[in-house]
C-alpha positions as CSV (number, residue, x, y, z in Angstrom):
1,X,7.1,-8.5,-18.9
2,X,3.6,-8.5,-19.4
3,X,1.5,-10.4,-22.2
4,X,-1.8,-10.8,-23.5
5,X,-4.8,-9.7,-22.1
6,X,-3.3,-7.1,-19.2
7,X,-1.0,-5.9,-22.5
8,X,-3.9,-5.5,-24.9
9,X,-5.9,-3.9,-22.0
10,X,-3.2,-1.3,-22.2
11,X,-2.7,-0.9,-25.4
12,X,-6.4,0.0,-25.8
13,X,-6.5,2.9,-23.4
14,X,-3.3,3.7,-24.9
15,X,-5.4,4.1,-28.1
16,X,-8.3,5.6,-26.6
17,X,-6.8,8.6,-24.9
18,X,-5.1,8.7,-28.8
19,X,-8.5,8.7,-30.5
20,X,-9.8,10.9,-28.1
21,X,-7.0,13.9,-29.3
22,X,-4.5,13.4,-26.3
23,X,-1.9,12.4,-28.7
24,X,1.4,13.7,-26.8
25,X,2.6,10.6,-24.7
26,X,4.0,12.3,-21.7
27,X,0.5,13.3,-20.9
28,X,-1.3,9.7,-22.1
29,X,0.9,8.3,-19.5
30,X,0.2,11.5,-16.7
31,X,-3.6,11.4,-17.5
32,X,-3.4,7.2,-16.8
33,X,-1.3,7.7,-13.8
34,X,-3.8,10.2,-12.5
35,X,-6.5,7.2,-12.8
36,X,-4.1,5.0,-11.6
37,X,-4.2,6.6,-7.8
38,X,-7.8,7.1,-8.3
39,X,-7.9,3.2,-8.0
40,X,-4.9,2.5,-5.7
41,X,-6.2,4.7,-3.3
42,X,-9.8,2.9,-3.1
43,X,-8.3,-0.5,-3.5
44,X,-5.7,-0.4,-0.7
45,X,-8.3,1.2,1.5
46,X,-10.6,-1.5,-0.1
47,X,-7.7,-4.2,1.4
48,X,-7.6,-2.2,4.9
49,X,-11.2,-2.0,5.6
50,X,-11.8,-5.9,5.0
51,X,-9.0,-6.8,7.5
52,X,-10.3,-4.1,10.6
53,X,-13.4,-6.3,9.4
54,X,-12.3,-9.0,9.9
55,X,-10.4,-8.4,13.6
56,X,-13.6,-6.0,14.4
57,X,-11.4,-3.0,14.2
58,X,-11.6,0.2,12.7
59,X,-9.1,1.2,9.8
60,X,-6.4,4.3,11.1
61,X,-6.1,7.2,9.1
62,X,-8.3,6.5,6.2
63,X,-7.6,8.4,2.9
64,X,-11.7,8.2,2.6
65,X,-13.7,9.2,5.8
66,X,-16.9,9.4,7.2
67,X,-18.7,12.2,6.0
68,X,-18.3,15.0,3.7
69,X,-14.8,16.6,2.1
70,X,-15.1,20.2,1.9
71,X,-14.1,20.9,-2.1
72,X,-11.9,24.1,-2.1
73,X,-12.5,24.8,-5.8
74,X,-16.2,24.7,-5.6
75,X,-16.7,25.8,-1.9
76,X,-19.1,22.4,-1.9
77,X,-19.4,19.4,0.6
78,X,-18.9,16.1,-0.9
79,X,-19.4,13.0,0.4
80,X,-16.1,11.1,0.8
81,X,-17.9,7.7,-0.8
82,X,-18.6,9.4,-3.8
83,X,-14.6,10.0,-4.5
84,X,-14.0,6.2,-4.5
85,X,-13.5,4.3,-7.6
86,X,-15.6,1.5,-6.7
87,X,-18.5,4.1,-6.3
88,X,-17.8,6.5,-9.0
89,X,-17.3,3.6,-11.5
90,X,-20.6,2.6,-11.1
91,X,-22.8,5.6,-11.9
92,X,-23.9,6.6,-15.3
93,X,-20.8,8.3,-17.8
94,X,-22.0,11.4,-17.3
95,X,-21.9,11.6,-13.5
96,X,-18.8,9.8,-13.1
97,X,-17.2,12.0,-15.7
98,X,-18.5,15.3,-13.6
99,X,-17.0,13.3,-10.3
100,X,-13.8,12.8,-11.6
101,X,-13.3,16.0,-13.2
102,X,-14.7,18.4,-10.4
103,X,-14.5,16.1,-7.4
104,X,-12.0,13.3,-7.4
105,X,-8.9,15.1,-8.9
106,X,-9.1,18.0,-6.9
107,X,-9.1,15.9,-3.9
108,X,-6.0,14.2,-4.8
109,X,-4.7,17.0,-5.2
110,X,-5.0,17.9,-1.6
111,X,-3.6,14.9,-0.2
112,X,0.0,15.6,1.0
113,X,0.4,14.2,4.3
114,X,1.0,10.4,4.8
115,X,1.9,7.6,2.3
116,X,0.2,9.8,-0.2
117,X,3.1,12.3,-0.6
118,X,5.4,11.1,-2.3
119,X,2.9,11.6,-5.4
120,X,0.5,14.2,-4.1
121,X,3.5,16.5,-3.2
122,X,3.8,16.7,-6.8
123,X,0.3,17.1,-8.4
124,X,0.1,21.2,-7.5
125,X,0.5,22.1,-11.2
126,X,-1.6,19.1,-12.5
127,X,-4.4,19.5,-15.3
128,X,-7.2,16.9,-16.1
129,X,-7.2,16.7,-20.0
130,X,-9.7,13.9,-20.3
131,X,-12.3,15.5,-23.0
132,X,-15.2,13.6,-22.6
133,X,-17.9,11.2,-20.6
134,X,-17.3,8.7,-23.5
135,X,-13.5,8.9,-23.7
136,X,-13.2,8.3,-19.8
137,X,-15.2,5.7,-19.6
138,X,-14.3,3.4,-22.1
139,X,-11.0,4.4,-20.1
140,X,-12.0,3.3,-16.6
141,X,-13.8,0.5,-17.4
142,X,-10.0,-1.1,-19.2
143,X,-8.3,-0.1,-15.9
144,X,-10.9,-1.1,-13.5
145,X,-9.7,-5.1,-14.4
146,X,-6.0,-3.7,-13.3
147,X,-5.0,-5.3,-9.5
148,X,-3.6,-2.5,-8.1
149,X,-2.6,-4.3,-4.8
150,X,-0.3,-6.7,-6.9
151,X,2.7,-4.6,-7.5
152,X,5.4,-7.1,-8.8
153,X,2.1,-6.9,-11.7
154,X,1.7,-2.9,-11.9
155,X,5.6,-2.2,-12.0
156,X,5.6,-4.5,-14.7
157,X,2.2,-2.5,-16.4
158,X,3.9,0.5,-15.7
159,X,7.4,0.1,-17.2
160,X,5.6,-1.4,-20.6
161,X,3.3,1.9,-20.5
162,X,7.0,4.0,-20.1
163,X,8.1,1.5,-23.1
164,X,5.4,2.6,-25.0
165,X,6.4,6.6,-24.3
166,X,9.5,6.0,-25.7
167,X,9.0,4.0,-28.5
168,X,6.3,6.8,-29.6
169,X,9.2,8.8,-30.5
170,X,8.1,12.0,-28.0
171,X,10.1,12.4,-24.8
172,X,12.0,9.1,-25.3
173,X,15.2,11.0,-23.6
174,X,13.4,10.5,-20.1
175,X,13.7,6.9,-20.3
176,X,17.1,5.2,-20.3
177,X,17.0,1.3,-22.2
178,X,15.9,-1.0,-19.2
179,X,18.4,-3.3,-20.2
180,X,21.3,-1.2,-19.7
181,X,19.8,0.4,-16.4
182,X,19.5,-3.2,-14.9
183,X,23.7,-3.9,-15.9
184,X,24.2,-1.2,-14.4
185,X,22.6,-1.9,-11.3
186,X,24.1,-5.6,-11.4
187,X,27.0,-3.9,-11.8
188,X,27.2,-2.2,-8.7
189,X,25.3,-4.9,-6.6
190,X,23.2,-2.6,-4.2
191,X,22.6,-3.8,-0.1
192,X,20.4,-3.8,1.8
193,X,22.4,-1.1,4.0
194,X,22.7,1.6,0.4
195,X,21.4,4.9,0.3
196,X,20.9,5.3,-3.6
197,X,20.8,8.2,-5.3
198,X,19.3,9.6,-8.8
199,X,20.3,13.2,-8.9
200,X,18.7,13.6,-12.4
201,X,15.9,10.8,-12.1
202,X,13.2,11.4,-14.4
203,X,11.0,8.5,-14.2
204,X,12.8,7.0,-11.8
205,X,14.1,3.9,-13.7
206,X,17.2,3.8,-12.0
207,X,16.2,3.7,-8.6
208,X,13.1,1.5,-9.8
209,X,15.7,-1.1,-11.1
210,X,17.7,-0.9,-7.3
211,X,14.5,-1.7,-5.5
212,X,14.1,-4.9,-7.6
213,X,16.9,-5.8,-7.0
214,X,16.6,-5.7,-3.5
215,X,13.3,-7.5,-3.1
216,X,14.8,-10.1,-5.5
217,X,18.1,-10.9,-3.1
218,X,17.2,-9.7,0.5
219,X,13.7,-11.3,-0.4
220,X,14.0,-12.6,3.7
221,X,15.5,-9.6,5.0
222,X,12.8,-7.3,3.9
223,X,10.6,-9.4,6.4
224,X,12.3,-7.8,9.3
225,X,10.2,-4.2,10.1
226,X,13.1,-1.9,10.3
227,X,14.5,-3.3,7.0
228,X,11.0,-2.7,5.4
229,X,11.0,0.9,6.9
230,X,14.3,1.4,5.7
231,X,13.7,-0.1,2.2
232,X,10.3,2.1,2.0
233,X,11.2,5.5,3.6
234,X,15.1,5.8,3.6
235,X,16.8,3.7,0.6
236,X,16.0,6.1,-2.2
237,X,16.3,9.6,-2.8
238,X,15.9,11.3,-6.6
239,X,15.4,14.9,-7.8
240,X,14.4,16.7,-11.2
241,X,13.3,19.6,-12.7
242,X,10.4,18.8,-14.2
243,X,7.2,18.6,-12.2
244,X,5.2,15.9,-15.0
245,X,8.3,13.6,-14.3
246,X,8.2,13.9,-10.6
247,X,4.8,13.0,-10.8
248,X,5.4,9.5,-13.3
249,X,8.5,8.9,-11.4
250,X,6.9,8.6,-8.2
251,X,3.6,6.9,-9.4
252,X,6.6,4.1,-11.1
253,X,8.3,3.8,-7.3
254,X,4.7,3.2,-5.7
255,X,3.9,0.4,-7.9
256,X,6.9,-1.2,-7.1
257,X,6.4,-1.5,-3.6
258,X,8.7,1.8,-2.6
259,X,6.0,4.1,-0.7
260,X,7.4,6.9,0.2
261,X,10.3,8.3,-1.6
262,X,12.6,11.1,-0.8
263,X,12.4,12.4,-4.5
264,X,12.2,16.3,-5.0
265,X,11.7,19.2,-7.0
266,X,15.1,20.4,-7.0
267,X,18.0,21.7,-9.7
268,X,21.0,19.7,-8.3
269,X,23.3,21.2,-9.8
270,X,22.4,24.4,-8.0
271,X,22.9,26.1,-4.6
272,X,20.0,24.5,-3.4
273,X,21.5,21.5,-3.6
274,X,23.1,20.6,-0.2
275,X,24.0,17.1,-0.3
276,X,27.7,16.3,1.0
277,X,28.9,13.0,1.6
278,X,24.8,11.9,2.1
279,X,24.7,8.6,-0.4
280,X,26.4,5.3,-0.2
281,X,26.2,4.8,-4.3
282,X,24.9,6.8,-7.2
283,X,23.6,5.4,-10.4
284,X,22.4,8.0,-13.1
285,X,22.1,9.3,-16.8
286,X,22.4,12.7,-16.9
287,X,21.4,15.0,-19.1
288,X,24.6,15.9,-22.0
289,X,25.7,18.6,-23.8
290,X,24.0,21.4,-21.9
291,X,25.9,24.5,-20.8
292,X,24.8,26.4,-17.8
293,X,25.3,29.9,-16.3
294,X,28.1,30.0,-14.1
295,X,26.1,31.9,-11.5
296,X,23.5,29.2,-11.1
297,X,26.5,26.4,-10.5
298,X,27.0,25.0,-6.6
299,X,30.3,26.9,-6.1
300,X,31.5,23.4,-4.5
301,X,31.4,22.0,-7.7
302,X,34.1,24.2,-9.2
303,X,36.3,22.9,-6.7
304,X,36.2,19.5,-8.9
305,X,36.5,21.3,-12.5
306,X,35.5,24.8,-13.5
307,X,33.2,24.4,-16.6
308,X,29.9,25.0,-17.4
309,X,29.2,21.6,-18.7
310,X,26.1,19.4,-17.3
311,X,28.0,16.4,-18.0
312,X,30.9,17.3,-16.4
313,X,29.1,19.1,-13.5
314,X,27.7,16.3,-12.7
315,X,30.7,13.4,-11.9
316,X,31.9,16.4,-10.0
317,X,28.1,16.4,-8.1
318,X,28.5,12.4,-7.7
319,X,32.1,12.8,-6.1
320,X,30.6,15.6,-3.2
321,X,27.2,13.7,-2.4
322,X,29.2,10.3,-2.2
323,X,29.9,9.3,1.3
324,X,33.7,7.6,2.0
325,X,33.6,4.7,0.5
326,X,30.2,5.1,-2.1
327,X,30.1,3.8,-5.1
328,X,28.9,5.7,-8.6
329,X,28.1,4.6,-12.0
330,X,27.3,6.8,-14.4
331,X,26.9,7.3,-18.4
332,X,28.1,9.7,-19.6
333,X,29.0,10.8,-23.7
334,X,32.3,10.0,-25.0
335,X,33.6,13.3,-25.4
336,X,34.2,13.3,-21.5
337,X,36.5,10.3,-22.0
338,X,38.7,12.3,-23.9
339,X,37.9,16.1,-24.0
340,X,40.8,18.3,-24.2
341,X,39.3,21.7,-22.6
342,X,40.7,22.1,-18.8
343,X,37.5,21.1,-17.3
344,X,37.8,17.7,-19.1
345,X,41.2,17.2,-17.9
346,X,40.7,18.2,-14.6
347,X,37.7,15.9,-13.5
348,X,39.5,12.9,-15.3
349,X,42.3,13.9,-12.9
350,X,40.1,13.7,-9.9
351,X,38.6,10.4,-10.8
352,X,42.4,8.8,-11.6
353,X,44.2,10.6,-8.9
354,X,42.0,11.6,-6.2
355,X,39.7,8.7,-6.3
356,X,39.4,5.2,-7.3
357,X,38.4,4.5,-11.1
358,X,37.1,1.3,-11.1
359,X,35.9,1.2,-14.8
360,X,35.5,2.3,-18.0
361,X,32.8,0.8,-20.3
362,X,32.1,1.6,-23.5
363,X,28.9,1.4,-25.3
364,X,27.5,1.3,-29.1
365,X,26.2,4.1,-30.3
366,X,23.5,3.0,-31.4
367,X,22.0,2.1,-27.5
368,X,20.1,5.2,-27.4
369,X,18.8,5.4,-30.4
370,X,16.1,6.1,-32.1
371,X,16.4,8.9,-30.1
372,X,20.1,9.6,-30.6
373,X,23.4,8.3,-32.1
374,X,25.6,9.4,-29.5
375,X,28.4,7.3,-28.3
376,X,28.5,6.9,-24.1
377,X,30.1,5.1,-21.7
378,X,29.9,4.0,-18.3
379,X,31.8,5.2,-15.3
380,X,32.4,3.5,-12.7
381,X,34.0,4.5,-9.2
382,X,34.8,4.7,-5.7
383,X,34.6,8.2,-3.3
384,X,38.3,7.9,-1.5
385,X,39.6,11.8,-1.5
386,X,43.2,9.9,-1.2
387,X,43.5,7.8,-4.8
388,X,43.4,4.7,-4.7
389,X,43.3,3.5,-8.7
390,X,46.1,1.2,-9.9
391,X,44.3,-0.2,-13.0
392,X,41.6,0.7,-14.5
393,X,39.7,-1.8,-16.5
394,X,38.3,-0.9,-20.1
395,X,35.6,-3.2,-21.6
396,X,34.5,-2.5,-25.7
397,X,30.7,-3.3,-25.4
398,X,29.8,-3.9,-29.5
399,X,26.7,-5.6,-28.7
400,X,23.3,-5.2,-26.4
401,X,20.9,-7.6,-27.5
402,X,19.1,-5.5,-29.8
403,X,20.2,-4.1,-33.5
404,X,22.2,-0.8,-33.1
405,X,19.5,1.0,-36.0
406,X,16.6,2.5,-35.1
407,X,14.2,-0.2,-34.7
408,X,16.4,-1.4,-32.4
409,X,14.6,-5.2,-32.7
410,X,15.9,-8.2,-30.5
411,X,19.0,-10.2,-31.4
412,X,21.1,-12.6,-30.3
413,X,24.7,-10.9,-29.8
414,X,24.9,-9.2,-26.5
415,X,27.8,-8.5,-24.6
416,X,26.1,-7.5,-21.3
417,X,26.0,-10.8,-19.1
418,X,30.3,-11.0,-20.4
419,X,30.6,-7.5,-18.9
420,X,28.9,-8.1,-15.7
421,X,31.0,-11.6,-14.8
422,X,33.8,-10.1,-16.2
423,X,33.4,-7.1,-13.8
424,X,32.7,-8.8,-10.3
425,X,35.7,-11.4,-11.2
426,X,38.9,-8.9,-11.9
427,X,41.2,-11.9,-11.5
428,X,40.7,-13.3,-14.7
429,X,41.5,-10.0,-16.2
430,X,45.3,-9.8,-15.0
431,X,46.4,-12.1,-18.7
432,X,43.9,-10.5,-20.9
433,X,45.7,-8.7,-23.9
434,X,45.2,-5.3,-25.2
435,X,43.3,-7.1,-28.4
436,X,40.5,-8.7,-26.5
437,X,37.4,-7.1,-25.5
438,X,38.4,-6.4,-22.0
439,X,41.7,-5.6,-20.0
440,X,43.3,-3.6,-17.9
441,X,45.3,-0.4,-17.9
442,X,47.5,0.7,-15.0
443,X,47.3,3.8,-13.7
444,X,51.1,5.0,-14.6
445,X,50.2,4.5,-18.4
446,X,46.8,6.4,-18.1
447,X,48.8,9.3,-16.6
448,X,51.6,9.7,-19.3
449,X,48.8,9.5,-22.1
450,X,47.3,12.8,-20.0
451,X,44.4,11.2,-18.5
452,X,42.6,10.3,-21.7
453,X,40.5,7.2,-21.0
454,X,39.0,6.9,-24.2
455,X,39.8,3.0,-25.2
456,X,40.8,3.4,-28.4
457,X,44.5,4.8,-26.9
458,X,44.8,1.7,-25.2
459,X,43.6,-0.7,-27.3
460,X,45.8,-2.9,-29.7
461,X,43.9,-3.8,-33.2
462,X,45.2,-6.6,-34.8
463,X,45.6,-5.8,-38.7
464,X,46.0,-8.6,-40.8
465,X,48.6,-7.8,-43.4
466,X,47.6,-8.3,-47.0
467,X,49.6,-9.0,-49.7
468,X,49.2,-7.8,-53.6
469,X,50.3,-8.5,-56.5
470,X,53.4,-6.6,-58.2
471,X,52.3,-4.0,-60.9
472,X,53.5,-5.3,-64.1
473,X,51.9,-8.5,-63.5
474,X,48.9,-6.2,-63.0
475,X,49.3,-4.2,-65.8
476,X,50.3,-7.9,-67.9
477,X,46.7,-8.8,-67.0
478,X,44.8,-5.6,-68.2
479,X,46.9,-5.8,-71.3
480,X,45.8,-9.4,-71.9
481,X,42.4,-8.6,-71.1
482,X,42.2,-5.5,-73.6
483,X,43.8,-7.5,-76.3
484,X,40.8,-9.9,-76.4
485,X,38.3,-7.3,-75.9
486,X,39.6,-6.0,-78.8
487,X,39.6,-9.7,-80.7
488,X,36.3,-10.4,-80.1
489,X,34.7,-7.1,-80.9
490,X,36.7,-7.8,-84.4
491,X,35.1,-10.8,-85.0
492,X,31.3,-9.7,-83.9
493,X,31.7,-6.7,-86.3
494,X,32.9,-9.2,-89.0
495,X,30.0,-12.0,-88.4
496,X,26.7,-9.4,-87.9
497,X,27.7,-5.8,-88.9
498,X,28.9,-6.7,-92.8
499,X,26.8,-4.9,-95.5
């Protein structure tokens, strides 16, 4: 969480870009992110160049060389020096705005080879939309004060800049609540060992939320160079649609210390998409209540359930990409719960029968909003192919530590840290009765209610039984009443209304 003056800092050029008529936040945040490699670029060469210094060495590979870069747009030579921020910064607005615009963001668009590409793999279809000298500059000079080599501090800039999209009211379905993406993650506990996958990332929050989790427990581990390589290169794999998401997606996994990640332009549920039995565990959102043309589904897919429904298409993706043994959790809207149409049944089917449904949990509606009232839940499971489920444990989240309206403002209930220790200690779940918040199901009784694992068919609410009165003593009472109605009205006519 940041605070004070890193928070107002942001806040400003959040204004600024405003002010300046870039008013849709999707592209505040590209247009900052676009700056934001500007500077990490120069800085961590900055950080290179001062230890070859240092040793008397020369820096390998350097994103700025010695020399002149040949401009493709303009047919020019440019001198590398003048693309760095700590030069460019310096010059007078109008220059630097010139640089930027017609030097420095063409070249980063050219970088795709190296650390750089998990960003500038993405930037093809990018647009500077900065109007002015006097806009950018008020602009660089509030970022120039930004560390860009402490990344535990730019993560945490970052996520408060993807806060500030979605509380602007544009775009906000891109962002799942951070609170509910880190349950979910403590949910499933990932290793050191995982292969995580977001098949429908946009900004990346998910897989974000796993590599913090990792630095945070296997702080020591990640000493060790092939754990680093792995955690860096081979842990985390994401895809989308949308080339703008990419883009923020991958500038949120740099800042958090994940360098080069396999994340893709690439519709998953498609053809295209290849992946069988690749990922150790799964953790999504994925876009509901969209149809698609049966054509353009992954013919593997229809294996699982024959719909056309993203929601459902996708638990069917999860179950192929799992390897034997990964894990999944994934929201998904109520209506798969309990949906009637074959498709429904079918995939509940697979998860109850074919492999190991570990959990049901249900959220508030109100946990995406202001952005919509929808009711979800969370799934969780295990990839067997041979069953595995004998009980299946329901949890009835009412509360997430923020009001269910759409300010959605701190409070104290919350039910999360009660779902996550009730999760990882199943023993104390055996007793619980069908009235409490949690408790398990076996799989027999899921089965002769037809799959449905909505909670309400399982769940026991307690009535209390309340008791009235007969209704001649009722009517006795409204006949008293009337009668002095009637007496008093007598005597106020009689006192103030005689001539």
């Amino acid at each position: 969480m940041i605070t004070g003056e890193i928070k107002n800092k942001i806040d400003t050029i959040w204004d600024t870009f405003w002010t300046g008529g870039i008013t849709n936040s999707i592209s505040v945040l590209e247009q900052m992110t676009y700056l934001f490699f500007m500077k990490l670029l120069d800085d961590a060469q900055q950080k290179k160049e001062a230890t070859a210094m240092a040793f008397g060495t020369e820096i390998t590979n350097p994103v700025f060389k010695k020399g002149n870069w040949l401009n493709p747009d303009t047919e020019k030579e440019v001198p590398y020096e003048s693309l760095r921020w700590h030069v460019f910064k310096n010059t007078n607005p109008d220059t630097m705005f010139n640089t930027i615009r017609n030097d420095v963001f063409p070249f980063i668009k050219t970088l795709n080879s190296g650390k750089e590409s998990a960003y500038s793999r993405f930037m093809e279809n990018a647009t500077f939309l900065i109007p002015n000298a006097r806009i950018l500059t008020k602009i660089v000079d509030d970022i120039d004060g930004l560390d860009m080599n402490n990344r535990d501090a730019m993560g945490d800039v970052y996520e408060y800049i993807l806060g500030k999209m979605a509380a602007s009211g544009n775009n906000g379905q891109f962002r799942t609540p951070r609170h509910i993406i880190r349950m979910m993650v403590e949910l499933m506990q990932p290793a050191l060992t995982d292969k995580i996958c977001d098949p429908a990332m946009g900004s990346a929050g998910f897989i974000v939320e796993s590599a913090k989790y990792i630095k945070e427990k296997y702080e020591h581990d990640l000493l060790d160079r092939a754990n680093a390589d792995h955690f860096k290169n081979n842990m985390f794999y994401g895809y989308d649609t949308d080339q703008t998401m990419l883009r923020i997606g991958a500038m949120n996994l740099m800042l958090h210390d994940v360098d080069n990640p396999n994340i893709s332009y690439l519709d998953s549920l498609s053809n295209d998409n290849t992946d069988v039995d690749k990922y150790t565990l799964c953790l999504a959102n994925p876009p509901f209540a969209g149809t698609l043309d049966k054509d353009a589904i992954s013919k593997s897919l229809h294996t699982i359930t024959s719909t056309t429904k993203t929601e459902l298409l996708f638990v069917a993706l999860f179950i192929r990409m799992l390897q034997m043994g990964g894990r999944c959790a994934s929201i998904v809207p109520d209506g798969v719960l309990f949906g009637g149409s074959k498709g429904h049944k079918a995939l509940r089917k697979e998860l109850v029968d074919n492999q190991n449904l570990q959990a049901v949990i249900s959220m508030p509606a109100g946990v995406f909003q202001p952005y919509s009232g929808v009711s979800t839940a969370i799934l969780v499971f295990a990839k067997t192919n041979a069953g595995g489920t004998e009980n299946v444990w329901f949890y009835d989240m009412k509360a997430d530590g923020y009001s269910l309206d759409q300010k959605r403002t701190e409070v104290a209930e919350n039910d999360i840290p009660d779902v996550i220790a009730r999760f990882h200690h199943p023993e104390g779940e055996k007793d619980r009765s069908r009235k409490d918040q949690s408790f398990l199901v076996p799989v027999e009784e899921i089965r002769e209610k037809d799959y449905d694992l909505s909670i309400n068919k399982y769940k026991e609410v307690e009535r209390e039984q309340v008791t009235y009165e007969a209704p001649e003593i009722l009517f006795g009472r409204i006949t008293t009443l009337e009668q002095e109605i009637a007496a008093a009205l007598e005597e106020f006519q009689q006192k103030y209304m005689q001539v």
